[in-house]
The first five atom37 places (N, CA, C, CB, O) and aatype in JSON, in Angstrom:
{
  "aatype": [20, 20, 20, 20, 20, 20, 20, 20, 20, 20, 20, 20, 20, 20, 20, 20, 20, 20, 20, 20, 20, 20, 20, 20, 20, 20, 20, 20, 20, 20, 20, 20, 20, 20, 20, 20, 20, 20, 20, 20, 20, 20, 20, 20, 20, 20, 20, 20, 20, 20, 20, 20, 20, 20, 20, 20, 20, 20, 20, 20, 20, 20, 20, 20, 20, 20, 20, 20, 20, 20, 20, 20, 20, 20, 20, 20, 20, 20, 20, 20, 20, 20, 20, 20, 20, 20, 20],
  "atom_mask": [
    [1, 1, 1, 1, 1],
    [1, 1, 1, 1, 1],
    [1, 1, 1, 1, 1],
    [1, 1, 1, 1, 1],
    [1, 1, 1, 1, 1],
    [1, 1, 1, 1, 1],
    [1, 1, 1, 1, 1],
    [1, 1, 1, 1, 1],
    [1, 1, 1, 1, 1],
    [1, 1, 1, 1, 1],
    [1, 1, 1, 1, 1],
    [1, 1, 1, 1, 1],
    [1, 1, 1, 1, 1],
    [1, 1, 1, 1, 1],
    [1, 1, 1, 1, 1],
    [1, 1, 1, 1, 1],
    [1, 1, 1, 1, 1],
    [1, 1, 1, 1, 1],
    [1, 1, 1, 1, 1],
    [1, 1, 1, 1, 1],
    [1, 1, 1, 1, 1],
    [1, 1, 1, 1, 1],
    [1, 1, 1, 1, 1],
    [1, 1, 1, 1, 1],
    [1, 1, 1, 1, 1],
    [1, 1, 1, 1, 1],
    [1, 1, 1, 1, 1],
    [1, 1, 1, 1, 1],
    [1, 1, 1, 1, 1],
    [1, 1, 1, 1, 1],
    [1, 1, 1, 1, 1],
    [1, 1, 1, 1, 1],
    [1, 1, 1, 1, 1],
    [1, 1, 1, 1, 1],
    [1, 1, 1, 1, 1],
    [1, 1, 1, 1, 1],
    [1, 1, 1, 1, 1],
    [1, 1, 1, 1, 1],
    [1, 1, 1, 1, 1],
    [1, 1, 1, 1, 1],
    [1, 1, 1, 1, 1],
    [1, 1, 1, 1, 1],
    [1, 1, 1, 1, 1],
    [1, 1, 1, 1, 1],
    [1, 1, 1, 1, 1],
    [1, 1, 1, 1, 1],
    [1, 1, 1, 1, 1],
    [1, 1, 1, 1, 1],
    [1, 1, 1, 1, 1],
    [1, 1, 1, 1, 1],
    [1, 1, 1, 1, 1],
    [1, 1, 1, 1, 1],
    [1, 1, 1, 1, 1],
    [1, 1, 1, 1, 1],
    [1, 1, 1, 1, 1],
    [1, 1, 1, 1, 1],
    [1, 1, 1, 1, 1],
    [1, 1, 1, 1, 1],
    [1, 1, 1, 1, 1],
    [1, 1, 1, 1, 1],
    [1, 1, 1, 1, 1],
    [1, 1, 1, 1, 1],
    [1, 1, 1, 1, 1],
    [1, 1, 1, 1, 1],
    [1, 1, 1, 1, 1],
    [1, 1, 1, 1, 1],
    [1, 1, 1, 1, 1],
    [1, 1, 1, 1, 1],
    [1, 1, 1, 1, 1],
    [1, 1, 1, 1, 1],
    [1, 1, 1, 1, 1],
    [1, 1, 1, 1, 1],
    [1, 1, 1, 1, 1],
    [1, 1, 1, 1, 1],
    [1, 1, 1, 1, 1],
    [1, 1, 1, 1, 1],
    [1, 1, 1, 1, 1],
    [1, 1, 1, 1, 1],
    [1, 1, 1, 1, 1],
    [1, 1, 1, 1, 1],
    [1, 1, 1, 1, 1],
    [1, 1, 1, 1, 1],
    [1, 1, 1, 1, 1],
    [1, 1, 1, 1, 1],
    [1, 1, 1, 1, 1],
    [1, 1, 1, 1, 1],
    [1, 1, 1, 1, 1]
  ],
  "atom_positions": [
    [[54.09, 69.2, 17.76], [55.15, 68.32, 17.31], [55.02, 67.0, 18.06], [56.56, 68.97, 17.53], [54.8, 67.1, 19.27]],
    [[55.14, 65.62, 17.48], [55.13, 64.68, 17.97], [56.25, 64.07, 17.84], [54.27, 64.15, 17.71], [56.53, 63.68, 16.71]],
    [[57.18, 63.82, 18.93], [58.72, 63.57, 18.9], [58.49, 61.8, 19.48], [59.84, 64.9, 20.19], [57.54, 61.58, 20.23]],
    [[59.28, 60.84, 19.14], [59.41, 59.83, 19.78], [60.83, 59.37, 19.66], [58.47, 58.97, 19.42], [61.61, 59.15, 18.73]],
    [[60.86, 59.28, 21.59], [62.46, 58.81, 22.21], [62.45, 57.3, 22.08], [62.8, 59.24, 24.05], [61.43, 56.66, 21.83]],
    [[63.57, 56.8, 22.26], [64.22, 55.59, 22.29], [65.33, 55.38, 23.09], [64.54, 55.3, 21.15], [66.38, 55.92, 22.76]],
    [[65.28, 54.71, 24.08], [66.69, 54.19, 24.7], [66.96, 52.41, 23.9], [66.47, 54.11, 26.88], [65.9, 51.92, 23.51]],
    [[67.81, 51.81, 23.75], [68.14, 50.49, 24.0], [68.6, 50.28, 25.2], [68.97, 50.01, 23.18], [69.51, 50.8, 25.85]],
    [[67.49, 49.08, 25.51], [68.33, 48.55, 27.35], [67.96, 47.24, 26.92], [67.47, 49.16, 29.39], [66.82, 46.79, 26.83]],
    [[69.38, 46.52, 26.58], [69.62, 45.27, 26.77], [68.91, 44.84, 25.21], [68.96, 44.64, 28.31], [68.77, 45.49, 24.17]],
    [[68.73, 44.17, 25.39], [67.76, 43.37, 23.77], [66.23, 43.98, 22.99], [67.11, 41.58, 24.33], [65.66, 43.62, 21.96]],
    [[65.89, 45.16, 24.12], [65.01, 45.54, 23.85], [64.88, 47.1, 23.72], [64.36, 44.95, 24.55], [65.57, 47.68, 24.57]],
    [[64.29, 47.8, 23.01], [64.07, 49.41, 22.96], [62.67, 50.24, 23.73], [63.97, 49.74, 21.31], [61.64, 50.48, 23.11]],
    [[62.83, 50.48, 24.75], [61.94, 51.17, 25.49], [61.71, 53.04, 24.39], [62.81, 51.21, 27.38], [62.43, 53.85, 23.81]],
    [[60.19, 52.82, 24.71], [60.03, 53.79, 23.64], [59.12, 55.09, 24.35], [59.22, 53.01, 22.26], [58.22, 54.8, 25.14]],
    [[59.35, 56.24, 24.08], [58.3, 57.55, 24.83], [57.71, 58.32, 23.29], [59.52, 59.07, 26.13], [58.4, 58.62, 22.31]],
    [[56.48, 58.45, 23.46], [56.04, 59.59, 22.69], [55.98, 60.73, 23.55], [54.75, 59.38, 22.04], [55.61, 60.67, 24.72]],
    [[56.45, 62.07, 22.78], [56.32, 63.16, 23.35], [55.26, 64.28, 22.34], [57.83, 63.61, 23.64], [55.63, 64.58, 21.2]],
    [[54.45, 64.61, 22.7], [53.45, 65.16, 22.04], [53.27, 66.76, 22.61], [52.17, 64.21, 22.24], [53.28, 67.08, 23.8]],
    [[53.14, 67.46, 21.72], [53.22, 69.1, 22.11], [54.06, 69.9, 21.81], [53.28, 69.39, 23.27], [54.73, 69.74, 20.79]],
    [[54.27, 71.14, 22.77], [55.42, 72.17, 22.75], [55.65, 72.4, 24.07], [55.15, 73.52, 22.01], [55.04, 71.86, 24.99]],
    [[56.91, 73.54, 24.23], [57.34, 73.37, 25.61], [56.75, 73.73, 26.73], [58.31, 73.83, 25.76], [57.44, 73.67, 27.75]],
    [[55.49, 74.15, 26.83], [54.57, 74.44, 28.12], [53.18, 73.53, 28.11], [54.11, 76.14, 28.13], [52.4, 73.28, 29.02]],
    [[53.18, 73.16, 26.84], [51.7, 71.95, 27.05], [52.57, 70.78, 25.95], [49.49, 72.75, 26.13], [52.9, 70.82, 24.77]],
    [[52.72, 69.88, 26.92], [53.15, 68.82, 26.32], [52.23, 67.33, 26.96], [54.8, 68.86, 26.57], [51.66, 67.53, 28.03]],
    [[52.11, 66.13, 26.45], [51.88, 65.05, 26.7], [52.97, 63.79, 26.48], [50.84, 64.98, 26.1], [53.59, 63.71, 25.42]],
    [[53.15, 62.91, 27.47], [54.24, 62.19, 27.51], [53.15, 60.61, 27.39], [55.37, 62.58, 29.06], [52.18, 60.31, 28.08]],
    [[53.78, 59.87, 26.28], [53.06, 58.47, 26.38], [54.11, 57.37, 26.56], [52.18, 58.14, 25.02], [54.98, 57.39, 25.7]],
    [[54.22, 56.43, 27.48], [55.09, 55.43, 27.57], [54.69, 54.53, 26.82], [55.3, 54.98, 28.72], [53.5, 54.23, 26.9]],
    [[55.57, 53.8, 25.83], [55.0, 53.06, 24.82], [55.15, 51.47, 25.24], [55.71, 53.44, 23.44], [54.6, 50.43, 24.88]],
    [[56.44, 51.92, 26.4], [57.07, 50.35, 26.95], [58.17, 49.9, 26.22], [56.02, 49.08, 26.82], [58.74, 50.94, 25.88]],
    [[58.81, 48.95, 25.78], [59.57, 48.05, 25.12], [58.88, 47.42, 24.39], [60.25, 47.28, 25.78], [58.63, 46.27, 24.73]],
    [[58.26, 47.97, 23.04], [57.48, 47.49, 22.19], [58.53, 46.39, 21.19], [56.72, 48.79, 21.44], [58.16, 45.28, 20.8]],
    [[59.71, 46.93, 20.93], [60.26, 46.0, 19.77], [61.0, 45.33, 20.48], [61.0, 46.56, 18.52], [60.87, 45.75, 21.63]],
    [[62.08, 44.09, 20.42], [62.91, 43.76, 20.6], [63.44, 42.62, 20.23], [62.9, 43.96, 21.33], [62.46, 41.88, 20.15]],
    [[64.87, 41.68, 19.82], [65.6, 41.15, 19.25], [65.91, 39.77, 20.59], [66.73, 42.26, 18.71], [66.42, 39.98, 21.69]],
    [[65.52, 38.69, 20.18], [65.52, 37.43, 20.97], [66.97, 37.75, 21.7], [65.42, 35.87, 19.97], [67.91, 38.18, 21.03]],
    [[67.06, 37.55, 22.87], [67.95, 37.44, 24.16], [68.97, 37.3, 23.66], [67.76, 36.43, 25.17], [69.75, 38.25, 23.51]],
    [[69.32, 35.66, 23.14], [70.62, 35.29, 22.94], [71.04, 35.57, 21.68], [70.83, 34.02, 23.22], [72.24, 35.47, 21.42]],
    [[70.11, 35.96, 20.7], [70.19, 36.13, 19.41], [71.88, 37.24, 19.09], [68.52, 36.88, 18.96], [72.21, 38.33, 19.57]],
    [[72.36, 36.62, 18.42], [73.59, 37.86, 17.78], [73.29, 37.81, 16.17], [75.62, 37.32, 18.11], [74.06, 38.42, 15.43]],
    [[72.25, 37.13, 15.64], [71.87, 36.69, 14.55], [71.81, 38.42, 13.87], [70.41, 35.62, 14.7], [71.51, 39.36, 14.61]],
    [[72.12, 38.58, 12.57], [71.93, 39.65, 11.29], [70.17, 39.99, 11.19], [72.59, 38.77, 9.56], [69.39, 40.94, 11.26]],
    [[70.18, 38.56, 11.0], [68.47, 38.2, 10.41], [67.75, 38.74, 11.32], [67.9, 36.56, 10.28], [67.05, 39.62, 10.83]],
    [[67.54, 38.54, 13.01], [67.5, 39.28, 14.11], [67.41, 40.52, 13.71], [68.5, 39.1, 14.94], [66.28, 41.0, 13.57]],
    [[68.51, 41.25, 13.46], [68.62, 42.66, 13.44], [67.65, 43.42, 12.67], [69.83, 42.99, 13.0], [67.08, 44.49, 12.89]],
    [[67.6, 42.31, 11.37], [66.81, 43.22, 10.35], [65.28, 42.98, 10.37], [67.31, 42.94, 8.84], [64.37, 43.77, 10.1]],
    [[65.23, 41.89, 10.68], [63.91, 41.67, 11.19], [63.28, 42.64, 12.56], [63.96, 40.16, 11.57], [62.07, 42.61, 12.8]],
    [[64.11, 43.4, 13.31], [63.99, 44.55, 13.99], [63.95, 45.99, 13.38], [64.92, 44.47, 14.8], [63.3, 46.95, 13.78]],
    [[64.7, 45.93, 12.46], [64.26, 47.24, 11.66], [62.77, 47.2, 10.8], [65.49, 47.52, 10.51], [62.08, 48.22, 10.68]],
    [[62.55, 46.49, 10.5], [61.69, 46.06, 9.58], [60.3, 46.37, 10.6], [62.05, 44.4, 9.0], [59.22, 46.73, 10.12]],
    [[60.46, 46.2, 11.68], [59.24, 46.18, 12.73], [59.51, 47.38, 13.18], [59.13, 45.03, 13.94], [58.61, 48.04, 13.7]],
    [[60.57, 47.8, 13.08], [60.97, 49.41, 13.81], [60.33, 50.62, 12.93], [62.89, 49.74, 13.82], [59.56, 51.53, 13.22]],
    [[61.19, 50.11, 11.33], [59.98, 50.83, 10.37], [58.3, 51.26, 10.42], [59.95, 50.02, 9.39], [57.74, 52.35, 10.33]],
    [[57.79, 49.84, 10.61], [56.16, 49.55, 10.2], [55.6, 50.71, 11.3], [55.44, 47.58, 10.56], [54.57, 51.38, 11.16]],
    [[56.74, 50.78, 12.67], [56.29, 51.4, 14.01], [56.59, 52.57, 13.59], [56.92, 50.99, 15.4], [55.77, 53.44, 13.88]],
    [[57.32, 52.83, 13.13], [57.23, 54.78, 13.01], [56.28, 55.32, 11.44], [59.44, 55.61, 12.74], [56.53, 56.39, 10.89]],
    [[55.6, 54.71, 11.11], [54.27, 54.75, 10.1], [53.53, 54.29, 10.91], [54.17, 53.95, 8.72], [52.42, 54.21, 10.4]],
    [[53.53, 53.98, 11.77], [51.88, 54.09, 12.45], [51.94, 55.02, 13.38], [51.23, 52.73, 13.24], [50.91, 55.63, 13.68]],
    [[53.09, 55.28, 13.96], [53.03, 56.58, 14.84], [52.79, 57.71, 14.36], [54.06, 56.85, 15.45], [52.09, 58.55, 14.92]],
    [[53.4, 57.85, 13.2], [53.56, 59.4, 12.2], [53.89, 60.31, 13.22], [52.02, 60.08, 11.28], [53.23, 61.24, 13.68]],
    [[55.35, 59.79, 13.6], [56.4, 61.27, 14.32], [57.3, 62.2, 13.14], [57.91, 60.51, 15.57], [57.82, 61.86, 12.08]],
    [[57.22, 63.5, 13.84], [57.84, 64.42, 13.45], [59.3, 64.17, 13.9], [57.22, 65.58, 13.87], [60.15, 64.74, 13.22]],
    [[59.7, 63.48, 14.82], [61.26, 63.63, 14.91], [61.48, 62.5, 15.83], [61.9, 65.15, 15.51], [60.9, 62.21, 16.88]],
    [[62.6, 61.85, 15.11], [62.79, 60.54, 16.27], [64.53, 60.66, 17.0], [62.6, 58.64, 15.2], [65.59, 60.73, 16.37]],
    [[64.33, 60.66, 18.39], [65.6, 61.1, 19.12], [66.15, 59.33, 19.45], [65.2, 62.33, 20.8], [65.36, 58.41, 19.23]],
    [[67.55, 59.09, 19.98], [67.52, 58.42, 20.64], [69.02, 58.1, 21.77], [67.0, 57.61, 19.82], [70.22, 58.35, 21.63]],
    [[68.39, 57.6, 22.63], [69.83, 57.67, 23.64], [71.25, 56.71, 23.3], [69.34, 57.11, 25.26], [71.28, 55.57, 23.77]],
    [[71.86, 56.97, 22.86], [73.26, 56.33, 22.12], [74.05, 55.85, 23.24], [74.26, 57.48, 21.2], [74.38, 56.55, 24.2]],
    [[74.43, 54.17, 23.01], [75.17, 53.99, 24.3], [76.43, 54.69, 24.55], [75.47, 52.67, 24.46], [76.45, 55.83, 24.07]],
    [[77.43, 54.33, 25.15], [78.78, 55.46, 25.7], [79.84, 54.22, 25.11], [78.96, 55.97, 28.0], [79.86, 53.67, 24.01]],
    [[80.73, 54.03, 26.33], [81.94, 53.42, 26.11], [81.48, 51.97, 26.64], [83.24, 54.17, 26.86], [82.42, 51.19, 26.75]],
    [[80.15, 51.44, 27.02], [80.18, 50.68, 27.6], [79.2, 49.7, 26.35], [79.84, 51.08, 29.06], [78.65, 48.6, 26.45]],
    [[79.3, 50.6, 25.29], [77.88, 49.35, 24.45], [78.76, 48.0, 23.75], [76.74, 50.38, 22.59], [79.96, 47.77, 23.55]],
    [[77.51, 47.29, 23.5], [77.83, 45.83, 23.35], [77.31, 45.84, 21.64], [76.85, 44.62, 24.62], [76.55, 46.61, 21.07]],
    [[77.99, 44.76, 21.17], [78.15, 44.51, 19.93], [76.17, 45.17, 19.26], [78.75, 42.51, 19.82], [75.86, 46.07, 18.48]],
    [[75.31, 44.18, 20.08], [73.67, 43.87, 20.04], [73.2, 45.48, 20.38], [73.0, 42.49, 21.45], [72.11, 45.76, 19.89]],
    [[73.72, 46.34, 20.97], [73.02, 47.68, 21.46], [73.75, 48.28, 19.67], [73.81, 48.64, 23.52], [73.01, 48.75, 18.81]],
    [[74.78, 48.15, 19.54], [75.57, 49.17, 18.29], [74.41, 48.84, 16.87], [77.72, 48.45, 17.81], [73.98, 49.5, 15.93]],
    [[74.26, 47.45, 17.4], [73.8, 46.77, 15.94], [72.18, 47.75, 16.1], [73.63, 44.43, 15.93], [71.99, 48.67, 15.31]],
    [[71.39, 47.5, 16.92], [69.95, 47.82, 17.06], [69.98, 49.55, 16.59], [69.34, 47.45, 18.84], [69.31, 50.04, 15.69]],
    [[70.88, 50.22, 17.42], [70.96, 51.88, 17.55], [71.15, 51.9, 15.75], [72.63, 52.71, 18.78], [70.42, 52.73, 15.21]],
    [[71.93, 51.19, 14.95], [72.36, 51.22, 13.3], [70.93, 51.18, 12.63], [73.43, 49.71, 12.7], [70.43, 52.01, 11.88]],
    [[70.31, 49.81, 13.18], [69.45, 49.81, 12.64], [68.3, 50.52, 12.43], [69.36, 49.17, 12.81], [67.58, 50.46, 11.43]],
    [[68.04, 51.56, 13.91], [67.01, 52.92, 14.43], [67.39, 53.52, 13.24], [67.34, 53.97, 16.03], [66.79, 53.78, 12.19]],
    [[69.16, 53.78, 13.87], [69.25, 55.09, 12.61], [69.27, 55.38, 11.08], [70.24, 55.61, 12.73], [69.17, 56.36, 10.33]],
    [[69.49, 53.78, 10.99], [69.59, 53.76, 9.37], [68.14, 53.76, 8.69], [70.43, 52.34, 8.84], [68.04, 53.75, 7.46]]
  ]
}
């Protein structure tokens, strides 16, 4: 199974592939491959992040994509990005 995590931290999405099962697994750090200009609160921004978020999970070809959901503390730009993962 090839699973790939996602946190949002800040403007950008830090990304892990997890490759295997639960006694032989491989972990790949992908880094903060996508992310949405700093000051940007822009729509166009957003979708122009899905759109690159898309193209990225067709070239990965994961079986399951997880990701860490902010709490009580997320900001307008984390709600918008996490919508856009999930949608």
């Amino acid at each position: 199974m090839k699973v790939l995590a996602i946190e949002i931290i800040s403007n950008s999405s830090a990304m892990l592939i997890i490759e295997g099962n639960k006694t032989t697994f491989n972990i790949t750090n992908l880094g903060k491959l996508l992310s949405i200009p700093k000051d940007s609160n822009s729509i166009k921004d957003v979708l122009e992040f899905q759109t690159n978020f898309s193209m990225e999970l067709q070239n990965q070809k994961v079986d399951l994509v997880v990701i860490c959901e902010g709490g009580g503390d997320s900001k307008k730009k984390r709600v918008r990005m996490e919508f856009a993962i999930l949608s």
